[in-house]
C-alpha positions as CSV (number, residue, x, y, z in Angstrom):
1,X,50.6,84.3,165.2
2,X,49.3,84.2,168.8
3,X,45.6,82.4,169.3
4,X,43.4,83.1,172.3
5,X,41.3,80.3,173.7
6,X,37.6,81.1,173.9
7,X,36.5,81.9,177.7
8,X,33.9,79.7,179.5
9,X,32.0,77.9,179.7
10,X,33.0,76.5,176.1
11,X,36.0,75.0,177.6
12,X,36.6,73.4,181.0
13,X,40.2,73.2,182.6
14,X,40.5,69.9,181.0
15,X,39.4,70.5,177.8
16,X,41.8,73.3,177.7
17,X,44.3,71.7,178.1
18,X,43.4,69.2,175.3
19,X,42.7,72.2,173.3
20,X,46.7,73.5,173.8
21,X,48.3,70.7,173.3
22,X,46.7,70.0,170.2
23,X,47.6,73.5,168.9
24,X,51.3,72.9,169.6
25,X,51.7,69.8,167.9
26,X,49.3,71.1,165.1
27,X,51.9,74.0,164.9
28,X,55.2,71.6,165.3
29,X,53.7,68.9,162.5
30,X,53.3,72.5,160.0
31,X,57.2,73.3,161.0
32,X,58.8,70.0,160.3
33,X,56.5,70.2,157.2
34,X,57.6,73.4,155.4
35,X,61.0,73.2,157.5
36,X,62.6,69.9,156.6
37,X,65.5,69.6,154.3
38,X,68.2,67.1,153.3
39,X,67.8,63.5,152.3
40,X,65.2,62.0,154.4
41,X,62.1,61.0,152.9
42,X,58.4,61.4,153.5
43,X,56.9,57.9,153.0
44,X,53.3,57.1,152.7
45,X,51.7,54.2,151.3
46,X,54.9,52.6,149.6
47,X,55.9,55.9,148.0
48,X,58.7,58.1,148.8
49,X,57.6,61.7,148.8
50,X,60.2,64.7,148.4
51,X,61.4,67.1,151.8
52,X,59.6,70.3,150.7
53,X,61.9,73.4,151.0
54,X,60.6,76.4,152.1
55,X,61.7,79.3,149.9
56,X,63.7,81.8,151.5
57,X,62.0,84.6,151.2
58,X,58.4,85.1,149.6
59,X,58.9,86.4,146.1
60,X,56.3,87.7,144.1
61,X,55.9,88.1,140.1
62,X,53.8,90.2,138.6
63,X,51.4,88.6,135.7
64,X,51.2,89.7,133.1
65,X,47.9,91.5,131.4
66,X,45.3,88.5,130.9
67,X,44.0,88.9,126.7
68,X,40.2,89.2,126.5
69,X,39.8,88.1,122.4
70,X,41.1,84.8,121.8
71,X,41.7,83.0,118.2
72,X,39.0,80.6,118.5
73,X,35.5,80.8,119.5
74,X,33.8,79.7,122.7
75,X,31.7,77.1,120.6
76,X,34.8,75.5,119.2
77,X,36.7,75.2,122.6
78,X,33.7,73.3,123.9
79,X,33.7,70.9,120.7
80,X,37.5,70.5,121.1
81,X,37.8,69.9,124.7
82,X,38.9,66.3,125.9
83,X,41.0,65.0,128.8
84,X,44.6,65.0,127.8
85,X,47.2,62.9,129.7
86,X,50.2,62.5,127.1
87,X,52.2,65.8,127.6
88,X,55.2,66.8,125.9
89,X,58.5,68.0,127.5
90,X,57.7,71.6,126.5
91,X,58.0,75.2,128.6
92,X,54.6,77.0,128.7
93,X,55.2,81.2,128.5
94,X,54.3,83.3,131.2
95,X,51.3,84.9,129.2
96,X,49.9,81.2,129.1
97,X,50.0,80.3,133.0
98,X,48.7,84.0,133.3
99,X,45.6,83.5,131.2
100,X,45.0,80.3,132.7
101,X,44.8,81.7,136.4
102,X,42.6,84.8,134.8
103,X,40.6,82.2,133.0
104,X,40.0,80.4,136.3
105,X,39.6,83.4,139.4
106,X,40.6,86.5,137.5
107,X,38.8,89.4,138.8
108,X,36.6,90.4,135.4
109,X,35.4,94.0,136.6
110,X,37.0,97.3,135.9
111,X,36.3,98.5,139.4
112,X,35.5,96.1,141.3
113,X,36.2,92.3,142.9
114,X,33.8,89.8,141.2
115,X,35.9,87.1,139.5
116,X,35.5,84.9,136.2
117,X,33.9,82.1,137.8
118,X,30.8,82.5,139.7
119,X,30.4,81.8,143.6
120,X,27.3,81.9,146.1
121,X,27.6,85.1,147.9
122,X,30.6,86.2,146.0
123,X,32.1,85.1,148.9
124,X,35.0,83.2,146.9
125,X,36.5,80.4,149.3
126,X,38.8,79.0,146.5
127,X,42.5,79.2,146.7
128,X,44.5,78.9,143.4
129,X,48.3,77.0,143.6
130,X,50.4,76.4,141.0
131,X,53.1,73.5,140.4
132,X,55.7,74.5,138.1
133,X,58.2,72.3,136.4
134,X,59.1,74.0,133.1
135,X,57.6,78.0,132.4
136,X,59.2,80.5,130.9
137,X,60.6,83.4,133.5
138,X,59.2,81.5,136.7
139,X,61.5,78.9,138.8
140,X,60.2,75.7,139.3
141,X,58.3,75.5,142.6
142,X,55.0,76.0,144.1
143,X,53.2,78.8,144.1
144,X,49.5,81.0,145.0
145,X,47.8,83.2,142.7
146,X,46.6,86.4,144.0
147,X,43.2,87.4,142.0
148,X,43.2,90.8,143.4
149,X,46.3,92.2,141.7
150,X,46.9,89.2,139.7
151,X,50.4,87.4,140.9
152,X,51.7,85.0,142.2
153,X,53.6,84.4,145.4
154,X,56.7,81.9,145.6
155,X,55.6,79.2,148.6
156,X,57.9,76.4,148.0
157,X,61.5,76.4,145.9
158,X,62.1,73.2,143.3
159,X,59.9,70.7,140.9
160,X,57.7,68.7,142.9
161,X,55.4,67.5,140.0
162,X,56.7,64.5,140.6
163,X,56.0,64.4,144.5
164,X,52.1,65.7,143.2
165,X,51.9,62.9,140.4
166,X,52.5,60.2,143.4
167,X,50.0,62.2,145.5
168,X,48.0,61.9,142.6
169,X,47.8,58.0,143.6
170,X,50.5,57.1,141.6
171,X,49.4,59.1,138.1
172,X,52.5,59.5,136.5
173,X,51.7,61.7,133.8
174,X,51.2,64.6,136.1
175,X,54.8,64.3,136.2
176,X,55.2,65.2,132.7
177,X,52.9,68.0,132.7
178,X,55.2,71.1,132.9
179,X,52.8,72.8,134.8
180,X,50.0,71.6,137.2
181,X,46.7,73.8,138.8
182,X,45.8,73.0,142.3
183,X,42.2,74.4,143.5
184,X,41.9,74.2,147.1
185,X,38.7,75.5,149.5
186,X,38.3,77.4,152.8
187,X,34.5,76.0,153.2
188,X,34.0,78.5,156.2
189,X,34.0,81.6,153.9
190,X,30.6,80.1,152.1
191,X,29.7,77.9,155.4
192,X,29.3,81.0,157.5
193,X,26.1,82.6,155.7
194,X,25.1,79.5,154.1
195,X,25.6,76.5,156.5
196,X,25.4,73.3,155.5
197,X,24.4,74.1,152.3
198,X,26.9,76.0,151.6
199,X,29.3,72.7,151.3
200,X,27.4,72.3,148.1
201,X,28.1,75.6,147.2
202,X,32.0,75.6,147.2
203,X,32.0,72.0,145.3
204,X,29.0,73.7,142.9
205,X,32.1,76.5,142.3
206,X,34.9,74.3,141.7
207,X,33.3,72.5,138.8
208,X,33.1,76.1,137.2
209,X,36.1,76.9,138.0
210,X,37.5,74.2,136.6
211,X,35.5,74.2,133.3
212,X,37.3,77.2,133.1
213,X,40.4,76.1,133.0
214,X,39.7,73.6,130.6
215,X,38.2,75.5,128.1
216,X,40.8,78.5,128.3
217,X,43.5,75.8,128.4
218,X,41.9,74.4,125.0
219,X,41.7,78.3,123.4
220,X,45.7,78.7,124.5
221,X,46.1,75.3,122.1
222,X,47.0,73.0,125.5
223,X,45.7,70.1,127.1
224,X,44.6,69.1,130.3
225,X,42.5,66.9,132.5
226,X,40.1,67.2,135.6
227,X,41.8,65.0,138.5
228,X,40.0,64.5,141.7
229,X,41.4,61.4,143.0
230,X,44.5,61.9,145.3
231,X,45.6,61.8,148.9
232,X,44.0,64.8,150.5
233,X,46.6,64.8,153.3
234,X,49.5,64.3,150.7
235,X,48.4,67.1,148.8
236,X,47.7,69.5,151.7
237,X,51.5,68.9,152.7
238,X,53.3,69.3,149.4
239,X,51.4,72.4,149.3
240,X,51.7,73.9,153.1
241,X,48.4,74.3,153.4
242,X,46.5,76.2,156.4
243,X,44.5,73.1,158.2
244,X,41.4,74.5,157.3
245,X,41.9,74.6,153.3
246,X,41.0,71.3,151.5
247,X,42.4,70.7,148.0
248,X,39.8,70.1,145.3
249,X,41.3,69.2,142.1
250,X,44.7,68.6,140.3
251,X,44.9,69.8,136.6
252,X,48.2,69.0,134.9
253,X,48.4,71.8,131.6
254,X,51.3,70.9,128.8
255,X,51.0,70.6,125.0
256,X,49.8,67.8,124.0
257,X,51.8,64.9,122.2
């Protein structure tokens, strides 16, 4: 996409052309990120990350219909939540992952946008991606979940749960978990009206968010567990992530051993 440079006097000739040549290697690191294939490795800190490969072509799958009466009550998903790390080498369906994302940013209204979690402004900055390693009816890859008609878009082709587990400085379980949830932020959709304050805001929403999570994962009889230590940068690559999104939290989702 083309970018225009913002007239004087914000920029002087100099500072210009700082500005472009920034932009072009900002745009040339994002290509040999989403671009690179074959045997080299990515190394950082000791470990040796995976080449992502960009998928061919975006493919897109359809959720299905998220279920709004569960088999357990909201009191006893509270009582029954704990952080889970020891998952099982067991496929989740595609009804599960579906009610998970619902759970999490699902759009709640009939006719309208407002979603399950609440955020200042409804101005919603999160950004839902998904890590798959073993689901029913979805290859393994990375993917982003699209609240507004509920899907999810194919990003990167293969199982990088691994790559996210050594992201995850080094947690290995992630690994296991056949699925993992990855909630990023665009702070500029709630910094915009709210200013600084609005940095509060977005890290206000992902805690509800991921309460969500945990508590639908616990009504869907799962486990899973809150991770907010991990490379940022790490995690921003595995997932091709636009330079102004931040990643949030990691939560691995698998039955539990």
């Amino acid at each position: 996409m083309p970018f225009q440079l913002p007239t004087a006097p914000f920029f002087s000739p100099e500072s210009e052309k700082i500005f472009v040549r920034m932009k072009i290697e900002s745009v040339v690191a994002q290509i040999m990120t989403i671009g690179f294939v074959g045997s080299a490795s990515l190394l950082f800190s000791g470990f040796s990350f995976m080449p992502t490969k960009a998928a061919s072509k975006i493919k897109t799958i359809k959720l299905p219909p998220p279920i709004v009466k569960g088999k357990i009550s909201l009191e006893e998903a509270i009582k029954k939540r704990r952080s889970e790390r020891d998952f099982q080498d067991r496929a989740l369906s595609l009804r599960q992952v579906s009610q998970i994302l619902w759970a999490a940013q699902g759009i709640t209204e009939e006719r309208g946008f407002k979603r399950a979690a609440p955020s200042a402004g409804a101005l919603y900055p999160l950004e839902l991606y998904l890590v798959v390693k073993k689901v029913e009816e979805l290859e393994d890859g990375v993917y982003h979940y699209h609240p507004d008609n509920h899907t999810l878009y194919l990003m990167l082709r293969g199982n990088y749960q691994m790559t996210l587990a050594k992201a995850c400085l080094g947690q290995m379980f992630i690994a296991d978990a056949p699925v993992s949830v990855v909630i990023a932020a665009e702070y500029e959709r709630t910094t915009t009206k709210y200013g600084e304050r609005g940095l509060r805001y977005v890290r206000i929403e992902v805690g509800h968010v991921g309460e969500n999570i945990c508590l639908q994962v616990v009504a869907l009889g799962l486990g899973t567990v809150p991770i907010g230590a991990f490379w940022d940068e790490e995690v921003s690559r595995l997932l091709s992530l636009p330079k102004n999104y931040k990643p949030l939290y990691v939560l691995p989702v698998g039955y539990v051993k």
